[in-house]
PDB file with one MODEL, atoms N, CA, C and O in Angstrom:
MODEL        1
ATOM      1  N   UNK A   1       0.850  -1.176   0.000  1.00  0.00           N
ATOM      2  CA  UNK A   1       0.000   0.000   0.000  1.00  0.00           C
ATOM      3  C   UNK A   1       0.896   1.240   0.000  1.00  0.00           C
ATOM      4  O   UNK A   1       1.950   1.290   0.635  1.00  0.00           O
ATOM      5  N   UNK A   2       0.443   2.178  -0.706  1.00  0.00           N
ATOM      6  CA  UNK A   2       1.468   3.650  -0.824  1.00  0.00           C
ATOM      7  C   UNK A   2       0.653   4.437   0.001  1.00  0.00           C
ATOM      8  O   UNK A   2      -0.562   4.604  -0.103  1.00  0.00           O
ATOM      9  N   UNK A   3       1.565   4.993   0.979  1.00  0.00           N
ATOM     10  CA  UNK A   3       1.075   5.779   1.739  1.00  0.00           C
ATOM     11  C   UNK A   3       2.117   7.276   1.489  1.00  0.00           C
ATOM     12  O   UNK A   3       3.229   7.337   0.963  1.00  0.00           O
ATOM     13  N   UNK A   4       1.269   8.387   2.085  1.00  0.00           N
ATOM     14  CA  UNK A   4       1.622   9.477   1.955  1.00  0.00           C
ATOM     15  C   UNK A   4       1.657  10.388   3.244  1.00  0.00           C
ATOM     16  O   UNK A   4       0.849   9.881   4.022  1.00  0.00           O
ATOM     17  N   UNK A   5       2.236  11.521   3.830  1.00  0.00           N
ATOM     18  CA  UNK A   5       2.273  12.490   4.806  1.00  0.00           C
ATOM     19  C   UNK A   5       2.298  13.679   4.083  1.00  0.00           C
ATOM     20  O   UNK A   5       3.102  14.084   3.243  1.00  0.00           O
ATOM     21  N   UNK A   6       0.896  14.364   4.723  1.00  0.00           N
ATOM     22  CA  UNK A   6       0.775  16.027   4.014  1.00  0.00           C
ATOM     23  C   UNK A   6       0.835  16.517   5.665  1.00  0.00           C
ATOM     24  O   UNK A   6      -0.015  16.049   6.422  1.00  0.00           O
ATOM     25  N   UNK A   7       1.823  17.435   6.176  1.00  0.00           N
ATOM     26  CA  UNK A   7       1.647  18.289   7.260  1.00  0.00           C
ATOM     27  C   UNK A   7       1.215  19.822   6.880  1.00  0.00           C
ATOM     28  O   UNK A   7       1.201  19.922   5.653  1.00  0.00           O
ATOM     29  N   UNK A   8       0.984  20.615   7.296  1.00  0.00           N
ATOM     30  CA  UNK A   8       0.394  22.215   7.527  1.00  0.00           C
ATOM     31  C   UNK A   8       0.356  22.442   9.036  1.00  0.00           C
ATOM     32  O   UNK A   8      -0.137  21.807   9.968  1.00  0.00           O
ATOM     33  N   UNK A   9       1.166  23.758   8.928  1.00  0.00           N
ATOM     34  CA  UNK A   9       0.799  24.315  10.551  1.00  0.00           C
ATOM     35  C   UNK A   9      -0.868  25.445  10.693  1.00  0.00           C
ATOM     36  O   UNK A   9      -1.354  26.170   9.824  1.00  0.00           O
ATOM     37  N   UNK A  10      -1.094  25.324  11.345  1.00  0.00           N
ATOM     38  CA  UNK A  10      -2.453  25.922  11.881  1.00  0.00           C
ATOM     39  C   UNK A  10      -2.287  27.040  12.989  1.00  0.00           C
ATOM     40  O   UNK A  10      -1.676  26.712  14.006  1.00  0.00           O
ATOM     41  N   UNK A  11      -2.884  28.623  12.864  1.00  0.00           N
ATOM     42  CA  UNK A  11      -2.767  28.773  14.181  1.00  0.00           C
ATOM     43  C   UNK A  11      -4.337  29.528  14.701  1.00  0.00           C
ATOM     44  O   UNK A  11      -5.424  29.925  14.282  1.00  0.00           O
ATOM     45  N   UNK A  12      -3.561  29.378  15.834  1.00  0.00           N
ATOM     46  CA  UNK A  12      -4.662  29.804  16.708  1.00  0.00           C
ATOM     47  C   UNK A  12      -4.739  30.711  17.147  1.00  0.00           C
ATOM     48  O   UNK A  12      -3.891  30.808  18.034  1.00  0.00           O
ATOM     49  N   UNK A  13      -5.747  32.164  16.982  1.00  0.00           N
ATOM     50  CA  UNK A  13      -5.560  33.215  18.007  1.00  0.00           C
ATOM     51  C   UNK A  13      -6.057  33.360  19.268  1.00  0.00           C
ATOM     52  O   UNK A  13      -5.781  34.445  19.780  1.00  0.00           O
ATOM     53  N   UNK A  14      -6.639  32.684  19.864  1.00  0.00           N
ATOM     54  CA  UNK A  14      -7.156  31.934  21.175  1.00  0.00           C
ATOM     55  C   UNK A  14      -6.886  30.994  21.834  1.00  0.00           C
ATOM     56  O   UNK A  14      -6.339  30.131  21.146  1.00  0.00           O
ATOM     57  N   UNK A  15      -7.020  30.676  23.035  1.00  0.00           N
ATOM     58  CA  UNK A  15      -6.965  29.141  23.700  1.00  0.00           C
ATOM     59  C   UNK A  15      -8.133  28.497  23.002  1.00  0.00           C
ATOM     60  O   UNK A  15      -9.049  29.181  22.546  1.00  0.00           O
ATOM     61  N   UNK A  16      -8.106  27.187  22.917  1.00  0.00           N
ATOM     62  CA  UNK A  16      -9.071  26.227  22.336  1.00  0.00           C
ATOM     63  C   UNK A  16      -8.514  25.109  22.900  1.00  0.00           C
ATOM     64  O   UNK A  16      -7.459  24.865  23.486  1.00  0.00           O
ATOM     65  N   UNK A  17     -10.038  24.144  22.390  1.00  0.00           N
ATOM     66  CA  UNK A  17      -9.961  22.766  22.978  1.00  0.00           C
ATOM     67  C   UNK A  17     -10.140  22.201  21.757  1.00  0.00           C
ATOM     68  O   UNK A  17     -10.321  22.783  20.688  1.00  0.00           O
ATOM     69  N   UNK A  18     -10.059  20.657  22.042  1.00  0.00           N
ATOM     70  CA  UNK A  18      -9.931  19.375  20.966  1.00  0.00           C
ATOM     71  C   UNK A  18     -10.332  18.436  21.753  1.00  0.00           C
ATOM     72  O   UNK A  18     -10.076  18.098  22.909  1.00  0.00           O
ATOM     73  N   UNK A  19     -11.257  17.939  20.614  1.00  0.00           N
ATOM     74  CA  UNK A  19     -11.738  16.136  21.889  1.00  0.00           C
ATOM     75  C   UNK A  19     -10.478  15.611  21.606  1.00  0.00           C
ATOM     76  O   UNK A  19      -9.685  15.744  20.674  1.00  0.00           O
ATOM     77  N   UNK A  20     -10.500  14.931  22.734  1.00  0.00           N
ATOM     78  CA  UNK A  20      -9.210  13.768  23.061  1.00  0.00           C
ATOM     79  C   UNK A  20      -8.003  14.389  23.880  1.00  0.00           C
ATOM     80  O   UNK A  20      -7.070  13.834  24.461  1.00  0.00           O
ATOM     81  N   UNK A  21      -8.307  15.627  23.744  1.00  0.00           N
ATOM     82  CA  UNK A  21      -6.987  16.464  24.801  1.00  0.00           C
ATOM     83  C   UNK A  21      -7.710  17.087  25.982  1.00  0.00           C
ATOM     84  O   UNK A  21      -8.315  18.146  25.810  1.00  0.00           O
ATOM     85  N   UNK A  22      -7.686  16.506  27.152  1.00  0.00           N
ATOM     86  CA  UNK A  22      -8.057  16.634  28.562  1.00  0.00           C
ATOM     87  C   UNK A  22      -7.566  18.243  29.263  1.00  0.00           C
ATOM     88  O   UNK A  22      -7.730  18.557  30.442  1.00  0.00           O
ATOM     89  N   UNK A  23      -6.833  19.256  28.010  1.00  0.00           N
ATOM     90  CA  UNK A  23      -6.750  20.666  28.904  1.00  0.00           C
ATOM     91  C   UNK A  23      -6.955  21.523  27.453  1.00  0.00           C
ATOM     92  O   UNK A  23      -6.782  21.219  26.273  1.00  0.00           O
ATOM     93  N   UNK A  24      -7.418  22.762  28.156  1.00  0.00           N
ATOM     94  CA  UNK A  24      -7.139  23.889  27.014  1.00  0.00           C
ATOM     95  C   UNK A  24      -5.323  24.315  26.433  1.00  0.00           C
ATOM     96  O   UNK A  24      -4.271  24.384  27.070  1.00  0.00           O
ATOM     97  N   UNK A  25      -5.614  24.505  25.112  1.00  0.00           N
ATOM     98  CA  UNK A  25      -4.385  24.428  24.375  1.00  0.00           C
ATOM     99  C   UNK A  25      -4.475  25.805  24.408  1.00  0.00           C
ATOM    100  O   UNK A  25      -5.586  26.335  24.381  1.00  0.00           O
ATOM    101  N   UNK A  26      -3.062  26.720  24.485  1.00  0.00           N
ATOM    102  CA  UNK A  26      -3.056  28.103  24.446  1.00  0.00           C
ATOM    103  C   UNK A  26      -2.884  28.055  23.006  1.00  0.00           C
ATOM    104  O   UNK A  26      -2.621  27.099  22.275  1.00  0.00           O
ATOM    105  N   UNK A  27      -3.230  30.164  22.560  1.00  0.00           N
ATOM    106  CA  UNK A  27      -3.095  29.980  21.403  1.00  0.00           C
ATOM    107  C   UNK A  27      -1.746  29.564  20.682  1.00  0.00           C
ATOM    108  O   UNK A  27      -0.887  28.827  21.166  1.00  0.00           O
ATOM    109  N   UNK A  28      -1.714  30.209  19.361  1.00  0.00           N
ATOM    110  CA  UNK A  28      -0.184  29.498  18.786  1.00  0.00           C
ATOM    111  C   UNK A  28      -0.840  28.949  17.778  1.00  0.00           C
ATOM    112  O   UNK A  28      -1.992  28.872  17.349  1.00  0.00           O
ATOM    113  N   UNK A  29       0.851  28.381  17.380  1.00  0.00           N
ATOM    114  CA  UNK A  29       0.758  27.657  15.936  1.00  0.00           C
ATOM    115  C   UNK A  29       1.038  26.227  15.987  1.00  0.00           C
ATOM    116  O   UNK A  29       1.896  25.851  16.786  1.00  0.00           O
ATOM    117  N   UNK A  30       0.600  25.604  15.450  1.00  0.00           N
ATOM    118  CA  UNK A  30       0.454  24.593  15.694  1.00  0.00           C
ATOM    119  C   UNK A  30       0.690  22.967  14.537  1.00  0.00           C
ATOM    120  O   UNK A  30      -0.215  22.624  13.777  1.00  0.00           O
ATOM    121  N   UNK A  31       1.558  22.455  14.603  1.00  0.00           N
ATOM    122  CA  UNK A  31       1.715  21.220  13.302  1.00  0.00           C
ATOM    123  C   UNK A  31       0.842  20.290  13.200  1.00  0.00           C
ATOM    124  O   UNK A  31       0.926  19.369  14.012  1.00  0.00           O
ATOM    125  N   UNK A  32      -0.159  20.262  12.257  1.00  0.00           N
ATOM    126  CA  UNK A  32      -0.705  18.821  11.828  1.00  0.00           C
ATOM    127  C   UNK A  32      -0.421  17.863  10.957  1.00  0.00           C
ATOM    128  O   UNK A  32       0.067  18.276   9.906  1.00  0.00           O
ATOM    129  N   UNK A  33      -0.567  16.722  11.051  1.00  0.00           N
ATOM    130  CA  UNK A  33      -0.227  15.737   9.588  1.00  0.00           C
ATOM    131  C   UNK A  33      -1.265  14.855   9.605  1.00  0.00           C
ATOM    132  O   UNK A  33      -1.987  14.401  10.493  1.00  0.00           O
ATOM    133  N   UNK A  34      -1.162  14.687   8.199  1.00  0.00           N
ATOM    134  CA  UNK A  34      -2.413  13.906   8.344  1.00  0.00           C
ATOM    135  C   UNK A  34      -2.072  13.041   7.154  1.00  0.00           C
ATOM    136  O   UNK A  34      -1.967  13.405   5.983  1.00  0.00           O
ATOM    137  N   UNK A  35      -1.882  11.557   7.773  1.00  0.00           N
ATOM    138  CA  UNK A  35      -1.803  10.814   7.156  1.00  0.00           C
ATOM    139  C   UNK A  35      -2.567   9.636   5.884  1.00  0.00           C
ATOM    140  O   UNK A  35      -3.218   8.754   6.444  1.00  0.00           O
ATOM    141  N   UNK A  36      -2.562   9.570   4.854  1.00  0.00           N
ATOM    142  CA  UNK A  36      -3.204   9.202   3.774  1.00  0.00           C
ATOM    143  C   UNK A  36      -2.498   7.783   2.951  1.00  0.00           C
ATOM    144  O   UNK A  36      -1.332   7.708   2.564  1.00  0.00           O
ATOM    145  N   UNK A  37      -3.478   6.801   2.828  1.00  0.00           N
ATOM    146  CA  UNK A  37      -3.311   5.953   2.029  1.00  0.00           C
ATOM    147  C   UNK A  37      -3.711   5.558   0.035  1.00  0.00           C
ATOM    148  O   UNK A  37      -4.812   5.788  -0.465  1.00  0.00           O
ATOM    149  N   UNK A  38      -2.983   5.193  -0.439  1.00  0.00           N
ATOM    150  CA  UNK A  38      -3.637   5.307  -2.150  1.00  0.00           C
ATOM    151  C   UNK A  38      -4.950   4.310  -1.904  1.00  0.00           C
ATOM    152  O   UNK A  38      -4.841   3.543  -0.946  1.00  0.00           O
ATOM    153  N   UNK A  39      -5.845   4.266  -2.468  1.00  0.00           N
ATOM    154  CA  UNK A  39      -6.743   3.399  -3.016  1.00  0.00           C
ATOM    155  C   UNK A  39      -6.431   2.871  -4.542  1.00  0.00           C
ATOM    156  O   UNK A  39      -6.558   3.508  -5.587  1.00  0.00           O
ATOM    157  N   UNK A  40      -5.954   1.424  -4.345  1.00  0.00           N
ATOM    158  CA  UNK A  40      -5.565   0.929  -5.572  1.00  0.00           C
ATOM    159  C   UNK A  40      -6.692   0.519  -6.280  1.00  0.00           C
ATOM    160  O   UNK A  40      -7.842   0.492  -5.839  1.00  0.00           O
ATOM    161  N   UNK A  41      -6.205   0.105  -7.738  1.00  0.00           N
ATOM    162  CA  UNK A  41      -7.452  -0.104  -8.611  1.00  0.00           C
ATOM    163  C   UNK A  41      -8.372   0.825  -9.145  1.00  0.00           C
ATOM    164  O   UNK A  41      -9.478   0.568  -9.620  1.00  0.00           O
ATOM    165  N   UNK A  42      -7.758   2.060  -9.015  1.00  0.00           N
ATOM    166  CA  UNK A  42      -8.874   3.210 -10.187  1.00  0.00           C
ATOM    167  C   UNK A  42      -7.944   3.646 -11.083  1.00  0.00           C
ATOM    168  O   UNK A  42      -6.756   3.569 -10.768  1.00  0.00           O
ATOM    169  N   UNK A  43      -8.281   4.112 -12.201  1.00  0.00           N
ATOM    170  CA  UNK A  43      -7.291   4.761 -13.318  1.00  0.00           C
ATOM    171  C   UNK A  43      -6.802   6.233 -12.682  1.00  0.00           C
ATOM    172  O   UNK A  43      -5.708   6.677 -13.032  1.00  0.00           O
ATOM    173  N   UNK A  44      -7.270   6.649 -12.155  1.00  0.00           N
ATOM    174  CA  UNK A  44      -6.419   8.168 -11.738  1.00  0.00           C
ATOM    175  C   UNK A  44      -6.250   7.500  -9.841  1.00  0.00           C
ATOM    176  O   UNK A  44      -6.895   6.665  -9.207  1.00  0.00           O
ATOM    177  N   UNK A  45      -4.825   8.560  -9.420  1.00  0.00           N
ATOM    178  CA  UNK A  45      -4.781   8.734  -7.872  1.00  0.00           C
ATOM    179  C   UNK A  45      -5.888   8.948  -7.122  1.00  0.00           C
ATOM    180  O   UNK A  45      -6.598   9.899  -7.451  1.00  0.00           O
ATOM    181  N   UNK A  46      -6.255   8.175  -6.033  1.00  0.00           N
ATOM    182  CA  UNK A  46      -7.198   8.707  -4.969  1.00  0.00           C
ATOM    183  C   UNK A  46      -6.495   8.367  -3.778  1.00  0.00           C
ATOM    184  O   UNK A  46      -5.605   7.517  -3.805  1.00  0.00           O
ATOM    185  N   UNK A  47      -6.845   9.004  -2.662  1.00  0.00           N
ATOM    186  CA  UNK A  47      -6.032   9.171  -1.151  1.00  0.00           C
ATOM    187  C   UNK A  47      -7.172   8.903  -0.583  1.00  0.00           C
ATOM    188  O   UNK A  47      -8.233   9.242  -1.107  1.00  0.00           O
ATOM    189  N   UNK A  48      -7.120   8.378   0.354  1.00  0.00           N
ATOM    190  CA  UNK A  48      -8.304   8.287   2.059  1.00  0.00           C
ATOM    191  C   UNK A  48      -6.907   8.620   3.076  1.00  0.00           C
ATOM    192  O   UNK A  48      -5.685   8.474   3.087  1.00  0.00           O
ATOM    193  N   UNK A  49      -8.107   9.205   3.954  1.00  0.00           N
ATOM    194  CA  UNK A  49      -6.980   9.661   4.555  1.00  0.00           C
ATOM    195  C   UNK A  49      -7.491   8.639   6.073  1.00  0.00           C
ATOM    196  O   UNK A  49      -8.633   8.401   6.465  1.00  0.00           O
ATOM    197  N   UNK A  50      -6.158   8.203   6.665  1.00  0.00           N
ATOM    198  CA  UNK A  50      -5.687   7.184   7.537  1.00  0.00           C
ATOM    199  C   UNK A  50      -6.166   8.146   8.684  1.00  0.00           C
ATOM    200  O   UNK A  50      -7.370   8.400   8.723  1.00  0.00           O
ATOM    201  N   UNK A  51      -5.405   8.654   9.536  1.00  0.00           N
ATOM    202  CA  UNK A  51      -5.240   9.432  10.765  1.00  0.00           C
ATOM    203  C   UNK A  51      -4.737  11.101  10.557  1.00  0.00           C
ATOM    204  O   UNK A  51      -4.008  11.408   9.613  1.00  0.00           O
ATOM    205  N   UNK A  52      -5.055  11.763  11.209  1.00  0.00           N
ATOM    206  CA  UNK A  52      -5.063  13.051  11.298  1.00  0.00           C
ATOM    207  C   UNK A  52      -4.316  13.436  12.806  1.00  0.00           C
ATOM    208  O   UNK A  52      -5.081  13.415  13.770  1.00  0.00           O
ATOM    209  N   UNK A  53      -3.043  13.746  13.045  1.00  0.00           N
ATOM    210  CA  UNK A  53      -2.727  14.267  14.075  1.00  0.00           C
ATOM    211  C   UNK A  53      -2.326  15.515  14.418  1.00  0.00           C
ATOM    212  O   UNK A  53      -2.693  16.373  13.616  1.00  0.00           O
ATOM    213  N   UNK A  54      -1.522  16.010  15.597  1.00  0.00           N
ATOM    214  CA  UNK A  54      -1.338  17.344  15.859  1.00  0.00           C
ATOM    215  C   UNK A  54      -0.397  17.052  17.192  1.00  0.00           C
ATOM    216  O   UNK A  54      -0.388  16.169  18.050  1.00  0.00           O
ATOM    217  N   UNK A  55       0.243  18.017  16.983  1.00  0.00           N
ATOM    218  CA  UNK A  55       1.736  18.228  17.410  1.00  0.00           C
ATOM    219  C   UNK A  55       1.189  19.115  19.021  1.00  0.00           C
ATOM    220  O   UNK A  55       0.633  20.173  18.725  1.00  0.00           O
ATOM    221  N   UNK A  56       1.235  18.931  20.207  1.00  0.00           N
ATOM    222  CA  UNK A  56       1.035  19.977  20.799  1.00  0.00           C
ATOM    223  C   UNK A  56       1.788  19.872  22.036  1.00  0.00           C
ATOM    224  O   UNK A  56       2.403  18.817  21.883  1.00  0.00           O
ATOM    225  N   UNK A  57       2.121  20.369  23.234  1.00  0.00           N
ATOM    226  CA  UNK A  57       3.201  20.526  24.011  1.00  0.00           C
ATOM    227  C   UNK A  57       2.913  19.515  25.347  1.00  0.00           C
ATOM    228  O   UNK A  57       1.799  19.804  25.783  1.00  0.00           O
ATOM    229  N   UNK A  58       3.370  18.717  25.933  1.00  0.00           N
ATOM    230  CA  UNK A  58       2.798  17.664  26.682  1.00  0.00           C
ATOM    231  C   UNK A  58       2.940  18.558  27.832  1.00  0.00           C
ATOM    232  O   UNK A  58       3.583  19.599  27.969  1.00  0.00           O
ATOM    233  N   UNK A  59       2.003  17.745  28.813  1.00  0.00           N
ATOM    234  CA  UNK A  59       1.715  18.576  29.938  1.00  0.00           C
ATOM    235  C   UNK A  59       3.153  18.019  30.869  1.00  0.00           C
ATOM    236  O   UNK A  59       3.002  16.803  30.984  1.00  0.00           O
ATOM    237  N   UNK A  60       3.870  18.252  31.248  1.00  0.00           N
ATOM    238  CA  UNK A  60       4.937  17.422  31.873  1.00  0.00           C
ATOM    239  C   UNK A  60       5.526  18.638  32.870  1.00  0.00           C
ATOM    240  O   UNK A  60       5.085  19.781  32.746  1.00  0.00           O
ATOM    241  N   UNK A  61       6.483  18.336  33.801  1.00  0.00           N
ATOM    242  CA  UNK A  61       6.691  19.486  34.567  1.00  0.00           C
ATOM    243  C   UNK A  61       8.477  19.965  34.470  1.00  0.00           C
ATOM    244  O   UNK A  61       9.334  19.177  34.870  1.00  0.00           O
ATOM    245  N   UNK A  62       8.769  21.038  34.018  1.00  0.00           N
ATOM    246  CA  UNK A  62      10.220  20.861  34.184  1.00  0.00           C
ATOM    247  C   UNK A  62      11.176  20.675  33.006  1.00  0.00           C
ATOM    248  O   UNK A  62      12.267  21.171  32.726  1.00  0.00           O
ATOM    249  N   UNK A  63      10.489  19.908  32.500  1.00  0.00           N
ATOM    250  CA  UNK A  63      11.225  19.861  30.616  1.00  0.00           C
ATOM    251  C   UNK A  63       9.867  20.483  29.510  1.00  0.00           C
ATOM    252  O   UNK A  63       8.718  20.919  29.589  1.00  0.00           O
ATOM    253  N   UNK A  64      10.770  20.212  28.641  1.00  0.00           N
ATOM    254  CA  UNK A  64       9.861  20.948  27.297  1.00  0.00           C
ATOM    255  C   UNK A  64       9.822  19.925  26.470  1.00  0.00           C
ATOM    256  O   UNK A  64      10.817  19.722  25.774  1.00  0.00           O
ATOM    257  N   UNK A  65       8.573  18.979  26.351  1.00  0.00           N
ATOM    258  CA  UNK A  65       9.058  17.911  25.524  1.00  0.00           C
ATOM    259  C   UNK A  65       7.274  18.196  24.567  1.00  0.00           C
ATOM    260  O   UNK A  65       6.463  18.977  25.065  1.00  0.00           O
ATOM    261  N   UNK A  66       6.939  17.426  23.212  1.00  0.00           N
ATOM    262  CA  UNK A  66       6.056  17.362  22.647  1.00  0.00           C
ATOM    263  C   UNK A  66       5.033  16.027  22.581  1.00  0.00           C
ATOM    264  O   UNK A  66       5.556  14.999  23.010  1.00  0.00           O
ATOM    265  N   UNK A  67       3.981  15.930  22.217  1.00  0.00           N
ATOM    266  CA  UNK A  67       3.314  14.727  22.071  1.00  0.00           C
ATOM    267  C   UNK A  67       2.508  14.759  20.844  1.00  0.00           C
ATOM    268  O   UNK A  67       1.879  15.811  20.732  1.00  0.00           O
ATOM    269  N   UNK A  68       2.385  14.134  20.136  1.00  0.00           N
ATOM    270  CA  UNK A  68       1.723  13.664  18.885  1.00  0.00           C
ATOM    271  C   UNK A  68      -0.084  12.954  19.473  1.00  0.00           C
ATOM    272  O   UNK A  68      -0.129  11.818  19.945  1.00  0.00           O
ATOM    273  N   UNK A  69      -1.200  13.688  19.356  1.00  0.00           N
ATOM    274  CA  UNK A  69      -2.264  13.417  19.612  1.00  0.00           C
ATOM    275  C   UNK A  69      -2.963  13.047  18.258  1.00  0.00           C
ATOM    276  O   UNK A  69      -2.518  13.664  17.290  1.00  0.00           O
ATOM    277  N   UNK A  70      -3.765  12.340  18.058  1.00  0.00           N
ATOM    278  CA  UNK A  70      -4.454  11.661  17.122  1.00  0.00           C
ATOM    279  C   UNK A  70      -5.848  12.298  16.863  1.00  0.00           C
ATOM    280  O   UNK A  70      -6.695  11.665  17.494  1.00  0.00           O
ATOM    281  N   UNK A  71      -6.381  13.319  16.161  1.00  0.00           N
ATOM    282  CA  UNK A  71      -7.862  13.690  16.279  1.00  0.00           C
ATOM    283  C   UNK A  71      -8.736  14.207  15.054  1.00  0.00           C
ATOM    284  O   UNK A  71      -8.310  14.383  13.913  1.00  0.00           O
ATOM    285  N   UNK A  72      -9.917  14.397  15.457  1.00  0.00           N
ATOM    286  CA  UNK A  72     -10.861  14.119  14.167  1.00  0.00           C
ATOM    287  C   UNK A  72     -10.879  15.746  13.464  1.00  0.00           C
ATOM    288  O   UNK A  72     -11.253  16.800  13.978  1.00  0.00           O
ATOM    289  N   UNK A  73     -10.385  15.508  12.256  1.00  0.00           N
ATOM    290  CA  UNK A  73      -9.908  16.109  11.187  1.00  0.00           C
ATOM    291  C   UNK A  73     -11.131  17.634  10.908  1.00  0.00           C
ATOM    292  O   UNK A  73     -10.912  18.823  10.674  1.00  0.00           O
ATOM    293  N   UNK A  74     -12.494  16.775  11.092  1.00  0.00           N
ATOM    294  CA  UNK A  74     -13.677  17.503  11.894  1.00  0.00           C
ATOM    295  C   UNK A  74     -13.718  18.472  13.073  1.00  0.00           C
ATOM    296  O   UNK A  74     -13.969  19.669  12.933  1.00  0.00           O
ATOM    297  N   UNK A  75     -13.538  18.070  13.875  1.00  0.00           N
ATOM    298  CA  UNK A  75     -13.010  18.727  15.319  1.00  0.00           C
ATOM    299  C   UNK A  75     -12.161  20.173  14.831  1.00  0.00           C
ATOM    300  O   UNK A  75     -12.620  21.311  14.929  1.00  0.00           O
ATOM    301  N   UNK A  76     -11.002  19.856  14.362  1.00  0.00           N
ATOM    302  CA  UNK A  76     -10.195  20.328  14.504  1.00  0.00           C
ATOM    303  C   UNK A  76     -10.595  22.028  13.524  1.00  0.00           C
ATOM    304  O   UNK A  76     -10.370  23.185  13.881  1.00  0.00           O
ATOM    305  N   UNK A  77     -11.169  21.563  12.384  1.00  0.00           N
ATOM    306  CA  UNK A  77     -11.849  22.855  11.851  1.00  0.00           C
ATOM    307  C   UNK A  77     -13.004  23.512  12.439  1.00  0.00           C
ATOM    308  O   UNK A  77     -13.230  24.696  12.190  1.00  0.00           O
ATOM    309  N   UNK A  78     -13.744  22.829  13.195  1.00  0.00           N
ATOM    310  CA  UNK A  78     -14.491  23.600  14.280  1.00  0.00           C
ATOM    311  C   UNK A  78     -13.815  24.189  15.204  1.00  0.00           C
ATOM    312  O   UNK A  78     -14.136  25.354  15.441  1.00  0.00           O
ATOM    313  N   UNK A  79     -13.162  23.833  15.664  1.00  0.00           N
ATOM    314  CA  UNK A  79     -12.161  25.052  16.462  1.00  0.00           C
ATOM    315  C   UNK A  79     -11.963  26.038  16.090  1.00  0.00           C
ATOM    316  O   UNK A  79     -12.410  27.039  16.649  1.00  0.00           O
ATOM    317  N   UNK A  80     -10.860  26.091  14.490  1.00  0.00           N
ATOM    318  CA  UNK A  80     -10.286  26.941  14.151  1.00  0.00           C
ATOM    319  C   UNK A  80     -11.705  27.712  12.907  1.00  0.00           C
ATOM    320  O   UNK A  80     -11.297  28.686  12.275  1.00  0.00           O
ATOM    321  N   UNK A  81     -12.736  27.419  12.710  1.00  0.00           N
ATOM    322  CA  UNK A  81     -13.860  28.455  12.975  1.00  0.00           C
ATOM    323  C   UNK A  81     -13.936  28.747  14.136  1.00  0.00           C
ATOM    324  O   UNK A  81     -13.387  29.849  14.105  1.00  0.00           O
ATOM    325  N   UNK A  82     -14.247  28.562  15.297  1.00  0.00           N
ATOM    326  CA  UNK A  82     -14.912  29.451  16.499  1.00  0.00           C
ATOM    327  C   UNK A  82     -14.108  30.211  16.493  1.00  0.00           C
ATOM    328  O   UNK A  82     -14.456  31.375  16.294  1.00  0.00           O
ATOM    329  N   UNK A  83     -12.360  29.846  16.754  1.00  0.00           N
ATOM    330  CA  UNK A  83     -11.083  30.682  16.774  1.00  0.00           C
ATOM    331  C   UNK A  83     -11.440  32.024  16.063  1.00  0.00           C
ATOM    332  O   UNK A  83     -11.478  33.114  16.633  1.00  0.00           O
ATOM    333  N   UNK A  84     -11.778  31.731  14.323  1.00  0.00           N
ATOM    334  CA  UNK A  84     -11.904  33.295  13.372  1.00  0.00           C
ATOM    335  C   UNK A  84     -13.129  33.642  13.396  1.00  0.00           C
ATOM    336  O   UNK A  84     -13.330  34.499  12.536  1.00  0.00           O
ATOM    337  N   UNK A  85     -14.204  33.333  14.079  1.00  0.00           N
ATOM    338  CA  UNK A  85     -15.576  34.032  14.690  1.00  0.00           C
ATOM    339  C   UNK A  85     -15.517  35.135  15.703  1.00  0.00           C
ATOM    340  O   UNK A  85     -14.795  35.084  16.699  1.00  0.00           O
ATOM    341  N   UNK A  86     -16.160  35.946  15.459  1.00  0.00           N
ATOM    342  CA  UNK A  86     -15.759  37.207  15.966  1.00  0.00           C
ATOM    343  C   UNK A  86     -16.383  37.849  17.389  1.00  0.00           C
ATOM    344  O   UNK A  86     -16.003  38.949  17.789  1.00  0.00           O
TER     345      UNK A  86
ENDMDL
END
């Protein structure tokens, strides 16, 4: 199977939330990737896309380290509407 990685950073001018992340995320910018598989067997390229993640700062105390969260691709543009709602 051919798989593919498209990332884009996102930002945020607000704190916001995301299902699956248990605190508010301050604003900022932010890395997503979102991972995609080919669908074989059609005459032109098609992609589905696998998982959708996001890069955001782990809650930890003392170091600066990151965590890779897994979330719905959905979600994540509802945020960043409420974010540019005025």
């Amino acid at each position: 199977m051919i798989a593919r990685s498209l990332s884009k950073d996102v930002v945020f001018n607000r704190p916001f939330l995301l299902k699956g992340i248990d605190r508010t995320l301050p604003a900022g910018s932010y890395r997503v990737v979102t991972d995609e598989e080919l669908i074989e067997g059609i005459s032109f390229p098609v992609y589905r896309r696998v998982a959708t993640m996001i890069f955001v700062s782990a809650p930890t105390y003392g170091t600066s380290s990151i965590e890779m969260v897994t979330i719905d691709p959905l979600d994540l543009q509802a945020a960043l509407d409420r974010d540019a709602a005025p």
